[in-house]
C-alpha positions, 0 to 999 in steps of 0.5 A: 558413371553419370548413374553414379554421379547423380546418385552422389548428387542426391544423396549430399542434396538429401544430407544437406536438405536433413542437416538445413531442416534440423538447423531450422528447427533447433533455431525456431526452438531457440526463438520460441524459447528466448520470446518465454524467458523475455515474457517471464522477465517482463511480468509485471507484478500488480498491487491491489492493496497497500501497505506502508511500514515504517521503522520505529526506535525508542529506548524504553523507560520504566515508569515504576523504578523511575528509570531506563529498563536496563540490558539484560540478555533476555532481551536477545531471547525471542523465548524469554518471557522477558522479552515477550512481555516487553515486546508485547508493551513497546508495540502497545505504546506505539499502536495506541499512540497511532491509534489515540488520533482517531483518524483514518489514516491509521485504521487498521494499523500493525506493529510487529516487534522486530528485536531489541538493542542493547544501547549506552546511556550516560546519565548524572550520578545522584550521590556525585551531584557535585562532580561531573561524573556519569554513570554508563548504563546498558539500556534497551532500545526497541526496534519495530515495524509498524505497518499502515494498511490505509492508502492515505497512510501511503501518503504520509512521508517520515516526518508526517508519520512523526507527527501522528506518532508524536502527537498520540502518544503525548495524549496518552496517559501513562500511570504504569508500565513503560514509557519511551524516549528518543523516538526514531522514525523512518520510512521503509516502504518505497513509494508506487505509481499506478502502473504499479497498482489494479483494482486499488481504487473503488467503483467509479474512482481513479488513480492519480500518482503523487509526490509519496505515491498514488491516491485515489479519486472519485470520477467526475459527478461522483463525490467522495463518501469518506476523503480520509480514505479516498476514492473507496467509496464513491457516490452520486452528486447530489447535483448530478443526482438533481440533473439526472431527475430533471433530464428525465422528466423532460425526456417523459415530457418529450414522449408524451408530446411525441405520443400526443402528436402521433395520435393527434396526427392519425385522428386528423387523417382519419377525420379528412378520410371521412 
């Protein structure tokens, strides 16, 4: 009976023992496999170039029938030549309305055409001068994103964008083709922080965080080779470029004295020998 009893005994102890030791492990498993989900979770994707898009509206006006360009469904079809063309046009006026100002802000700048809407516009009858009815048109707004591939064209808020864009295509000179009007912007891209960002700024440059976003900055005794693209480019300052030279004759003047005096030193030694 005690036989049995103790055999009894062992044999619970071994199922209990199996039954705590795949617990354990099934639970050690589960651990292992939150701690992966909790690090894919906390992945952090890094920015290493930037770009800024902005959203550009404008009715289309045509310069040769001295008019709106009016609706026509072509203008829905991605595959029309209708559309392409004048795609091809609106995103055109905006690249060289960007690109008139010649800075480097807007180096490198892309439009991509994103469609067309069609949009009412009420606009004064010729042949009813003295009424005060309109004629209701059905014209073409455009719809685009221009993107900015510069980190100083990250700075920019919607309204300096406005500026730039406004500014360049007053200058342009318009004989043909299309023209526009009610320009619309606005911002779309969100701004960054430089955790966000690696490797963005050049050698020897930092990342600073600003009010749209973060910019670059050359290290102290490096000066910036180009500000309108800052911190890509940075080099020496002539300053520290003069001090380095001068700490280094001085450092040759040092060794030379600290030689001169060795020798000195052994030949007078040698002189008491004798």
């Amino acid at each position: 009976m005690s036989v049995l009893t103790t055999k009894a005994s062992t044999d619970k102890l071994t199922e209990i023992t199996s039954t705590f030791l795949s617990q354990s492990t099934q639970s050690v498993t589960n651990l292992f496999t939150n701690a992966s989900t909790l690090t894919t979770i906390e992945t952090t994707t890094y920015v290493n170039r930037v770009t800024t898009a902005f959203q550009v509206k404008a009715i289309i006006y045509a310069i040769t029938t001295g008019s709106y360009v009016p609706w026509s469904n072509d203008y829905a079809d991605k595959t029309t030549s209708a559309y392409k063309t004048l795609a091809t046009n609106y995103c055109s006026l905006l690249l060289q309305s960007l690109l008139t100002q010649n800075t480097q802000i807007t180096r490198g700048a892309t439009c991509t055409l994103i469609g067309f809407i069609r949009t009412t516009l009420n606009s004064p009858s010729k042949r009813q001068i003295q009424s005060s009815n309109n004629i209701t048109t059905d014209a073409v707004q455009g719809n685009a994103q221009t993107e900015l591939q510069t980190l100083a064209g990250s700075q920019l808020n919607q309204a300096q964008f406005s500026q730039i864009l406004f500014s360049g295509y007053q200058k342009l000179n318009l004989s043909s083709g299309n023209y526009l009007t009610g320009i619309n912007t606005t911002r779309i891209s969100p701004t960054i922080t430089c955790s966000q960002t690696r490797s963005l700024c050049g050698e020897h440059a930092s990342c600073r965080n600003t009010d749209n976003g973060v910019t670059c900055t050359c290290d102290p005794m490096w000066k910036d080779v180009n500000p309108d693209d800052p911190g890509k480019n940075c080099t020496l300052h002539p300053g520290t470029i003069a001090l380095i030279v001068f700490a280094a004759i001085l450092l040759t003047i040092a060794i030379a004295a600290l030689i001169y005096f060795l020798v000195r030193t052994k030949s007078m030694k040698q002189l008491r020998l004798k």
